[in-house]
C-alpha positions as CSV (number, residue, x, y, z in Angstrom):
1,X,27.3,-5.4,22.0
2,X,25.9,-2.2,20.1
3,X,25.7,-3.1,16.1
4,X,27.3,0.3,14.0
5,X,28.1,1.5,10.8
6,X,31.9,0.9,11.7
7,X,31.1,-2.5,13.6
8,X,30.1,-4.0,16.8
9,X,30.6,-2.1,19.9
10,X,30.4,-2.3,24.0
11,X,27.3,-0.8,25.5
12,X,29.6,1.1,27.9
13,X,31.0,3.1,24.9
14,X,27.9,4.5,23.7
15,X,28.7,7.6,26.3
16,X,26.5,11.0,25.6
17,X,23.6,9.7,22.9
18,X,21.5,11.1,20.4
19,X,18.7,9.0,19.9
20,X,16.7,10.2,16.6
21,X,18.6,11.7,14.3
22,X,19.1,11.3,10.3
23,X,22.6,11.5,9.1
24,X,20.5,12.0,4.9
25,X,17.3,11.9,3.8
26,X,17.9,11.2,-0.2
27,X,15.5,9.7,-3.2
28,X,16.9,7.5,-5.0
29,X,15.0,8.2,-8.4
30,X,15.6,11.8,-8.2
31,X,18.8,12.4,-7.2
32,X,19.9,9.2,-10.0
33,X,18.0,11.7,-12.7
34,X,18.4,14.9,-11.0
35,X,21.5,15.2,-9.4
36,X,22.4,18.8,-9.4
37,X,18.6,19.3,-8.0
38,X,19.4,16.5,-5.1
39,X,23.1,17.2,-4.0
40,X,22.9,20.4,-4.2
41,X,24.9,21.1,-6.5
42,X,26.8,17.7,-6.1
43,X,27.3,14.8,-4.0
44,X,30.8,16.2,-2.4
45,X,28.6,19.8,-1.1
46,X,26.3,17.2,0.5
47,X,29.0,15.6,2.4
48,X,31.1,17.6,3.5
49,X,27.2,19.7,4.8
50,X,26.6,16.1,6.8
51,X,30.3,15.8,8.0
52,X,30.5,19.5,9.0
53,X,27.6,19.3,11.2
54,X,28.1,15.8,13.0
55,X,32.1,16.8,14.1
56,X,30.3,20.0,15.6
57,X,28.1,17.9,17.3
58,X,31.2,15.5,18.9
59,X,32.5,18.6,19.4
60,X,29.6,19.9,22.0
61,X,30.3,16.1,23.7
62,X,27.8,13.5,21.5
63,X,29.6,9.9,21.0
64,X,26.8,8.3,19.3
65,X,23.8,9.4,17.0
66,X,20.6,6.8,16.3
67,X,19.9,7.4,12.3
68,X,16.4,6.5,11.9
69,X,15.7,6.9,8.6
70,X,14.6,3.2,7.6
71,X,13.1,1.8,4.2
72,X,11.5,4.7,2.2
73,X,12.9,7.4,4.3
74,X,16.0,8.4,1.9
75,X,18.5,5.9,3.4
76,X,21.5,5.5,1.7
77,X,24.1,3.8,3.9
78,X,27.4,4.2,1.0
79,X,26.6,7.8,2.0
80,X,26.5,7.5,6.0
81,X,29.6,5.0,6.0
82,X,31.9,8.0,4.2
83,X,30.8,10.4,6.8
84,X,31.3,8.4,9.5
85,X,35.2,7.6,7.7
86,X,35.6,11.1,8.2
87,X,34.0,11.6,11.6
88,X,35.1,9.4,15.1
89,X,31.1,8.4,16.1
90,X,29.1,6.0,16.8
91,X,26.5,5.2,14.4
92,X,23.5,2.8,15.4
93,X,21.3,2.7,12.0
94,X,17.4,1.5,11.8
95,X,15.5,-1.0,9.9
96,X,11.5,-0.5,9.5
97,X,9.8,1.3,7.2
98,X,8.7,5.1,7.3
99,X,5.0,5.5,5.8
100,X,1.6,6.4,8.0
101,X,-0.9,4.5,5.3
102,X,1.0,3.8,1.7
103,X,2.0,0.6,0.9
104,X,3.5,-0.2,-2.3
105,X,2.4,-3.2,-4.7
106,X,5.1,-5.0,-4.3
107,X,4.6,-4.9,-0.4
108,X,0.4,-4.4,-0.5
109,X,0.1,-7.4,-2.8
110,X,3.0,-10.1,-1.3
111,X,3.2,-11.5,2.2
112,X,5.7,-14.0,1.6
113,X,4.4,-16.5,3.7
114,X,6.5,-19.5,5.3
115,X,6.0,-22.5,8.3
116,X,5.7,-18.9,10.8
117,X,3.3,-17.1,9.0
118,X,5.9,-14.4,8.0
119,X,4.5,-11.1,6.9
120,X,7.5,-10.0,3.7
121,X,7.8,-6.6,5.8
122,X,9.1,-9.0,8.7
123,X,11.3,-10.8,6.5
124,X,12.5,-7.4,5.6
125,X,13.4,-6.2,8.7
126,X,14.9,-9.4,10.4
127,X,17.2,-9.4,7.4
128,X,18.1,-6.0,8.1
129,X,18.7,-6.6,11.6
130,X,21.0,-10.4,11.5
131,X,22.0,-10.2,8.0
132,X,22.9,-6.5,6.9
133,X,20.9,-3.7,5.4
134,X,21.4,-5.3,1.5
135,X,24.6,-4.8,0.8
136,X,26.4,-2.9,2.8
137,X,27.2,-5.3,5.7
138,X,25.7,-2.8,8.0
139,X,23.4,-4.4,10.9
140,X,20.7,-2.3,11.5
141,X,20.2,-2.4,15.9
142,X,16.6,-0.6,15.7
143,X,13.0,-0.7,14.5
144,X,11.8,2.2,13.0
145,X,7.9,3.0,12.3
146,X,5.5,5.3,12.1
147,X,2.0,6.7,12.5
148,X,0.5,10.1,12.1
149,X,-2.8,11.8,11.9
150,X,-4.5,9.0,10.1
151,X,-3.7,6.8,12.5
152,X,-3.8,2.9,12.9
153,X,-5.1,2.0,9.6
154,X,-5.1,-1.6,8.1
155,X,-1.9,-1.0,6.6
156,X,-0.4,0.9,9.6
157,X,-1.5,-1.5,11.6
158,X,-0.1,-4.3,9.3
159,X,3.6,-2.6,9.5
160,X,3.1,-2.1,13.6
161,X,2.8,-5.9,13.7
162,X,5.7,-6.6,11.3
163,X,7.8,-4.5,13.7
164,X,6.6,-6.4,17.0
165,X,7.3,-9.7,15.5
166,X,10.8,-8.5,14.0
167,X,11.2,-6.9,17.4
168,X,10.4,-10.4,19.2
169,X,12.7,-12.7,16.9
170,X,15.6,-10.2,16.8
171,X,15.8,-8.7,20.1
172,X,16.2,-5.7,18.5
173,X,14.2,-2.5,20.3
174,X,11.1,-0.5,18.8
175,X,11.4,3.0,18.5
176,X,8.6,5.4,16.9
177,X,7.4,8.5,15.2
178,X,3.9,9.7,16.4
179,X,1.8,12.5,16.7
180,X,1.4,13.2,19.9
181,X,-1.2,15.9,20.0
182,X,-3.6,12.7,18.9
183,X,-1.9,11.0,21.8
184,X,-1.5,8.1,19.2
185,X,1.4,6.6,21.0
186,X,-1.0,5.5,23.0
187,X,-2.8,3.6,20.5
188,X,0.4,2.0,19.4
189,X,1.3,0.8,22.9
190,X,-2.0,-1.3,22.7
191,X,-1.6,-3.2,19.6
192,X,2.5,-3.8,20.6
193,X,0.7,-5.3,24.1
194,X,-1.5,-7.7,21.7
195,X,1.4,-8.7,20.4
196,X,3.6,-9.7,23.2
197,X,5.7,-6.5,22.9
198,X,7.8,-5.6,25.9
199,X,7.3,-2.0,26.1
200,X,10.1,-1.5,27.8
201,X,11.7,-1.9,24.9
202,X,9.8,0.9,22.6
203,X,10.4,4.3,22.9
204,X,7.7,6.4,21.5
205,X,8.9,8.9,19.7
206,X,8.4,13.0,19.5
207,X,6.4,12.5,22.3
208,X,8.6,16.4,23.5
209,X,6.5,18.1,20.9
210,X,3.3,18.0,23.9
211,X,3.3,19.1,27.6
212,X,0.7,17.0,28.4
213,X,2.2,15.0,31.4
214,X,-0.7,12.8,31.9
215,X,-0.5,11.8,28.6
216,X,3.5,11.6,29.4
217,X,3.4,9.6,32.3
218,X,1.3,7.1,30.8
219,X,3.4,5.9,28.1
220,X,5.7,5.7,30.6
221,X,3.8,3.6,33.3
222,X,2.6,1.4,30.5
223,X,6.2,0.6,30.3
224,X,7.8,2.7,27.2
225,X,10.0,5.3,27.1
226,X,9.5,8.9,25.7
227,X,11.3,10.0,23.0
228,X,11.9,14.6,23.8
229,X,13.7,14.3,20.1
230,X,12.6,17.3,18.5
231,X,14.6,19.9,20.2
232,X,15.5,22.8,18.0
233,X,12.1,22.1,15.8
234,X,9.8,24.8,17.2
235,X,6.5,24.7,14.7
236,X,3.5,26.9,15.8
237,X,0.9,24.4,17.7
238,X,4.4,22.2,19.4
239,X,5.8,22.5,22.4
240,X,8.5,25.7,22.7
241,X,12.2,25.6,24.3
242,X,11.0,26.4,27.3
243,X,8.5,24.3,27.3
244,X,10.0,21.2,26.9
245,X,12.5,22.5,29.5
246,X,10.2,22.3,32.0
247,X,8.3,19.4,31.3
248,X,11.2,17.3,31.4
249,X,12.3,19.0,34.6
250,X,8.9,18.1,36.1
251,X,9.4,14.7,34.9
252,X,12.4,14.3,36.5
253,X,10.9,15.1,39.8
254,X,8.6,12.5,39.3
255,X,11.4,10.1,39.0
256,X,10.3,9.5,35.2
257,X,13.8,10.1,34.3
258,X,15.3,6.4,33.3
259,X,12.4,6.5,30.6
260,X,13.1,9.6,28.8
261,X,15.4,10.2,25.7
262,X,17.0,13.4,24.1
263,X,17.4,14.3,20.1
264,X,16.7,16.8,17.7
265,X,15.0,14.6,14.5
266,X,18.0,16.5,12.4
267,X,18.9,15.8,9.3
268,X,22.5,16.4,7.9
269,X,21.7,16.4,3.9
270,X,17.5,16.7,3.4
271,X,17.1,16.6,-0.4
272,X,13.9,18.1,0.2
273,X,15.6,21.4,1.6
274,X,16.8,24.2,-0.3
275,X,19.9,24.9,1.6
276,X,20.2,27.9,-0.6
277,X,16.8,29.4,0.6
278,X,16.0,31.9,2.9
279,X,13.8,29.7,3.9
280,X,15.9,27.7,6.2
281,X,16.5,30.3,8.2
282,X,13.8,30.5,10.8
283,X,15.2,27.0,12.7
284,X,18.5,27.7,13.7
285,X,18.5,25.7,16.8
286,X,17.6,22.5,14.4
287,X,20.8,21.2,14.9
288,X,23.1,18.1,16.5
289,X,24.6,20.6,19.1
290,X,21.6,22.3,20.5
291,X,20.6,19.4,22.9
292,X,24.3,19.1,24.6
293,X,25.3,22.9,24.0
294,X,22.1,24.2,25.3
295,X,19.3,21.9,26.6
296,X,21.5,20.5,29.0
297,X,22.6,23.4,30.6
298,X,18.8,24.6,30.8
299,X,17.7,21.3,32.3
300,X,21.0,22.2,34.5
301,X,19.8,25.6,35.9
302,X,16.2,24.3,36.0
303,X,17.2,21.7,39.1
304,X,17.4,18.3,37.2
305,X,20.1,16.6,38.9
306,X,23.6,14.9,37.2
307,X,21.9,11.6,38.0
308,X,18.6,12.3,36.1
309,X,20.8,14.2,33.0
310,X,23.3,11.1,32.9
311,X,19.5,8.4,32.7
312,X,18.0,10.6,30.0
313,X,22.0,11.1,27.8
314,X,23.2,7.7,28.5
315,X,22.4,5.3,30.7
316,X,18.6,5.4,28.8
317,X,19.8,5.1,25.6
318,X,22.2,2.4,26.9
319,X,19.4,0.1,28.0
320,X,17.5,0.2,24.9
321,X,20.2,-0.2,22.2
322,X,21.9,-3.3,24.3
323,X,18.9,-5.0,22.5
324,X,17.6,-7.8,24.7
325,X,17.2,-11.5,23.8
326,X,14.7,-12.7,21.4
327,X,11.2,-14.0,23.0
């Protein structure tokens, strides 16, 4: 069984999947002082902007999204459950925490310590995962962390570790944001391996962004799969639609295809947008649909088979959210 928003559900129901998405990025401080400034003007705009564009992604053929905004990301699960009222999806939600170095003193100066050594940022997310994310009686099914240009600092590294040993006592699978023009997934591979990790069970994530297929393949013959999840998000220096087309067609032919996963890294309500602004403009592909509306159909024409396009829409994204057994 897959854990959702709306409940536990069977592994052969997942169907097409999305598996890095954000359903709302939100602060809390600011949009409890600053609403108009948050919502944008108000809290009803915002949802009906997040249900608006996940029905046009069912639509296009999606029947499950992966929200992976964790702890300090904007997560604010009231908010996702009333979409997904309104919208028939699966949602799979994530536990971790979303910082490359920062640590805050409540975290940086506690470890909460028991009889198994417990770090408090492993408490955290084992509660998250068997208990409910506080208290919404929503399970989260994933671990979500994070490094970027700095790398694995002390503190990265300490949050890396939290994950493996949340990952080990749960079950619950690994997935990651990197930068992969410092091939760092890489580096997190390694310190997962020191600690047991089954890296078949950790997809590292915006791994799409480079077409460098040695760097590609191994991730994927240490074991992990690649997260292609920034489709639509074409930044000067990253990998362009056409691309990422045709790495993941080459991929395919190298029978690499049952470790590679699809997405856009959208998010439905981003306080940190002006949705007003001009500004938006420029990324009109950075949306739910673009990966079964479009990329499909260019992965189609390129030669990748209905096999390899069922492995990287479903049956992938299968195997890694019917979490294994704790070890």
């Amino acid at each position: 069984m897959v854990y959702t928003v709306r409940g536990p559900v069977d592994g052969a129901d997942l169907g097409f999947t999305l598996m890095h998405e954000h359903v709302i990025f939100r602060d809390t401080e600011f949009s409890k002082d600053y609403p108009d400034l948050s919502w944008q003007p108000d809290r009803a705009a915002a949802l009906n902007r997040a249900v608006t564009g996940l029905r046009a992604a069912v639509d296009a053929g999606v029947r499950t999204i992966v929200d992976c905004t964790a702890f300090f990301h904007g997560r604010d699960l009231d908010f996702v459950r009333e979409v997904n009222e309104r919208v028939d999806v699966n949602i799979v939600v994530a536990t971790g925490i979303y910082t490359f170095d920062y640590l805050p003193n409540m975290i940086a100066r506690r470890t909460l310590r028991g009889p198994d050594d417990r770090d408090i940022l492993t408490e955290m997310f084992v509660r998250d995962i068997t208990g409910g994310i506080g208290d919404s009686g929503i399970r989260a099914q994933i671990i979500k962390v994070a490094t970027d240009l700095e790398g694995i600092t002390p503190n990265n590294g300490r949050i890396l570790r939290a994950a493996a040993r949340a990952h080990r006592e749960t079950g619950a699978p690994i997935t990651t944001h990197t930068q992969p023009l410092k091939r760092n997934g890489l580096d997190q591979q390694r310190l997962f391996a020191s600690e047991g990790v089954d890296l078949s069970r950790v997809v590292i994530g915006h791994s799409g962004d480079t077409t460098d297929l040695d760097y590609l393949m191994a991730l994927m013959d240490g074991g992990s799969t690649t997260g292609h999840d920034r489709f639509g998000l074409y930044l000067p220096g990253w990998a362009s639609l056409p691309e990422r087309v045709e790495t993941i067609a080459t991929l395919c032919e190298r029978g690499y295809s049952d470790r590679i996963v699809l997405s856009h890294d959208s998010i439905l309500h981003n306080d940190r947008n002006d949705y007003a602004s001009p500004r938006m403009e420029p990324l009109p592909d950075w949306r739910m649909t673009h990966v079964p509306a479009d990329v499909v159909p260019l992965l189609r024409e390129r030669g990748v088979s209905e096999a390899d396009l069922a492995n990287l829409t479903v049956n992938v994204p299968r195997r890694i959210l019917e979490a294994g057994p704790a070890y």
